[in-house]
C-alpha positions, 0 to 999 in steps of 0.5 A: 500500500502506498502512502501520501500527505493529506495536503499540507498536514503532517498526516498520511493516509493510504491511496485507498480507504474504506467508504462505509456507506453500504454499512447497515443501509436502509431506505435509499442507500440500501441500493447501494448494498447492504453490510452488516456487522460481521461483513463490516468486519470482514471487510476492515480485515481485508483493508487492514491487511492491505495496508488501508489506514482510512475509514470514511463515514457520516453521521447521516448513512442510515442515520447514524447506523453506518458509525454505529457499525464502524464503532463496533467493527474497530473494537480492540483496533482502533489505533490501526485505522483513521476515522473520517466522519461528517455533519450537515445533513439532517438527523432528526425532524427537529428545527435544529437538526440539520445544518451546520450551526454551533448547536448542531455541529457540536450535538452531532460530534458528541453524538459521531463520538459516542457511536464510533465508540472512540474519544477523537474523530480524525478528520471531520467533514462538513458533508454540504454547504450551508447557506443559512448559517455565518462561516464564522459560525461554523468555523469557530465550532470546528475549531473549538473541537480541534481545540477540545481534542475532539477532532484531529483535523478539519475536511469539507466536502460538497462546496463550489469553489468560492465557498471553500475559498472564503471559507479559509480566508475566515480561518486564516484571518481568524486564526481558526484551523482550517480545513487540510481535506477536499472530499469531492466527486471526481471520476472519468465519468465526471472530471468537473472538479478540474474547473475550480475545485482540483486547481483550488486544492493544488494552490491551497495545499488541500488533500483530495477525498475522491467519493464514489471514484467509480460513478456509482459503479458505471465505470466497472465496465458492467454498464455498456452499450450492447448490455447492462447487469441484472443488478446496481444502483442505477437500476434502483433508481440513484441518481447520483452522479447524474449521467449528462451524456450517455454517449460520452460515457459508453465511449469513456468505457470502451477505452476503460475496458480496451486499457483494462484488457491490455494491462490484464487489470479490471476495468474499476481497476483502470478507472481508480489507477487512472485518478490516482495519476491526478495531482492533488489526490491522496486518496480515493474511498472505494466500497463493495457491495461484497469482499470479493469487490473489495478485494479487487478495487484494492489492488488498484493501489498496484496499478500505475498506467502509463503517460499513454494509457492516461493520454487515451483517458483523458481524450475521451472523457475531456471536458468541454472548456467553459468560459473563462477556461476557454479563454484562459487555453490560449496562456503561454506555458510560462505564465501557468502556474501548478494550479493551472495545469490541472486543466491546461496542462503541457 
């Protein structure tokens, strides 16, 4: 298992790490899988003995049930693996039961501590934006649980570009702490995040998160043109990420399968080497619906594609260059910063 720096933090985390998601499912993410307590078990065996030391859930999968198993599956093990968690997202009907006021940022870090079963939560997230609430707000609530020892290091995950950028300038200005960790979307199937949030993460030293790095299993090559599984999430009605050309995807797999097919590999095997090639990515949070999935998503850490093969990827899943990137493709080499080359790069 390799390993990389989460930003410019001091802590280092596995190029992999275990979503936990499917962990107790109910309602809609039961579509996703469902993993009870001792499969939980199983597969933080499986991770451990890879060398995955990040487990990534929220307080809001299943309703706190996914933590609750997390909690119980790390019994006795807890030091050997990282704890990533999340907040924003409603946990009761109440009027302060979602968002990310002090009240609730404070309620639900208590209430994630108490289910994981351990006194200190690595990385905290903040699972979504809130329009409703002052940054100052929420920012002084983190701070002042990394401040207590609750919370090691801060994380947001789900905001545009300028949210995250003015979200530092309050820390910094503040002398708040400030957040080490993006968790965002990113895949072959998508690559939006290379608009503002890759290059943001580059410039302000931010380790990236990649959840559901295989679109929700679209890029496993089970969804093709000429046929489609008999069982996914898709075909349960997700809809997340949100397929905006179908075309542009089938084309994106047949490269997948073609490079795939050529390295003896997998297709999902392919699909995460080829994120881990990207600048800013420390890790990808991969989970199975079984052990056999998981076990073969892991050996994508092995997987280093060639400048050629990544070349192919990026041709066909190439972003159309929205405005002002179009304008900005015409900027000489020497003017481009390491930011700008996520998307304009040599």
């Amino acid at each position: 298992m390799k390993y990389r720096q989460l930003g410019r933090s001091g802590l280092r985390v596995s190029v992999l790490a275990l979503g936990t998601a499917t962990f107790g499912s109910t309602g809609a993410l039961s579509s996703w899988g469902h993993t009870d307590i001792a499969g939980a078990r199983r597969q933080i065996d499986l991770c451990l003995e890879a060398g995955i030391n990040l487990v990534d859930t929220a307080n809001a999968y299943s309703a706190g049930r996914s933590e609750e198993i997390v909690g119980k599956a790390l019994e006795g093990r807890r030091d050997a693996m990282l704890i990533s968690t999340k907040v924003r997202f409603p946990m009761g009907e109440g009027p302060n039961d979602a968002g990310l006021s002090r009240h609730h940022v404070l309620a639900q870090a208590e209430a994630s501590l108490r289910r994981l079963r351990t006194d200190h939560i690595d990385i905290y997230h903040v699972h979504e934006w809130d329009g409703q609430v002052p940054l100052e707000e929420t920012l002084e609530a983190l701070d002042s649980l990394v401040r207590a020892g609750k919370v090691r290091y801060l994380g947001v995950s789900n905001y545009t570009g300028w949210q995250l950028m003015k979200a530092l300038g309050i820390s910094e200005r503040h002398g708040f702490h400030h957040f080490v960790s993006n968790q965002i979307y990113y895949s072959l199937e998508s690559r939006d995040a290379e608009y503002e949030l890759l290059p943001l993460s580059v410039d302000q030293g931010l380790g990236v998160l990649v959840w559901s790095p295989l679109a929700g299993g679209l890029l496993t090559g089970k969804y093709r043109r000429d046929r489609q599984p008999e069982q996914g999430r898709h075909l349960a009605g997700w809809s997340e990420p949100p397929v905006r050309d179908v075309e542009k995807l089938y084309d994106t797999v047949e490269v997948i399968v073609s490079v795939a097919e050529e390295r003896d590999a997998t297709a999902a095997q392919v699909a995460l080497a080829y994120l881990l090639a990207k600048p800013a990515v420390s890790s990808l949070v991969v989970g199975a619906r079984d052990d056999d999935q998981l076990v073969e998503n892991l050996r994508a850490a092995d997987l280093e594609l060639t400048e050629s093969e990544i070349g192919r990827l990026d041709a066909v899943s190439a972003l159309p260059l929205i405005y002002p990137h179009w304008h900005q493709a015409s900027i000489p080499l020497k003017f481009r910063g390491p930011s700008d080359l996520v998307l304009h790069p040599r």
